[in-house]
N, C-alpha and C positions, 0 to 999 in steps of 0.2 A: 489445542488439539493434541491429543491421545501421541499419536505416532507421525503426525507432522506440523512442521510449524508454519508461520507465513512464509519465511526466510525457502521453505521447503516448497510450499507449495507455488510460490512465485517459479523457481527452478522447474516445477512442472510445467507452469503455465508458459514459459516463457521458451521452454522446449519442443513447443507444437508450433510450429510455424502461421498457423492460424492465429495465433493469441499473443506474438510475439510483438506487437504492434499495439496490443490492446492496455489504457491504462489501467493500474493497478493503486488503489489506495493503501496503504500501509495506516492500520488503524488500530492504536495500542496504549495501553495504557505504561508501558515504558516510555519515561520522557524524562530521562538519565539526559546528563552533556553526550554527543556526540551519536546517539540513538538516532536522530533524523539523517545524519549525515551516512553513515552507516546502511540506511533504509533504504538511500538515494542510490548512495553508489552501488548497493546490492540487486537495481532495478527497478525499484519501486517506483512511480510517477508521482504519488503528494505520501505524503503523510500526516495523518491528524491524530490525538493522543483523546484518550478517554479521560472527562466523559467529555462525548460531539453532543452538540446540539443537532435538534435534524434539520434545521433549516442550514447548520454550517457544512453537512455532510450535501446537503444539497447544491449550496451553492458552488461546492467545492468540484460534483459532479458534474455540472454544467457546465464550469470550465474548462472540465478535460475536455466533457465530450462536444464544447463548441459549439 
């Protein structure tokens, strides 16, 4: 993204009280040592690195949302 990033836009999401509860997947094709860890502790809820399969993105979704 142009002028924000996930790192960014999670800071948004996670600033509206509404959304502050809601999971977030971090889904990137950085998958450097310590990236996941990074993602987590930044707020993220899973992280999965490109390329997802869609059935892994699914499954991954229905975990969160239980």
């Amino acid at each position: 993204m142009p002028e924000l990033d996930g790192f960014g836009a999670l800071l948004e999401l996670r600033g509206d009280k509404r959304f502050a509860a809601t999971p977030v997947i971090a889904l990137t094709a950085s998958a450097m040592q310590g990236d996941r860890e990074r993602a987590l502790s930044a707020g993220f809820t899973s992280y999965l690195t490109k390329p997802v399969g869609l059935s892994a993105l699914r499954i991954e979704m229905e975990r969160l949302l239980g």
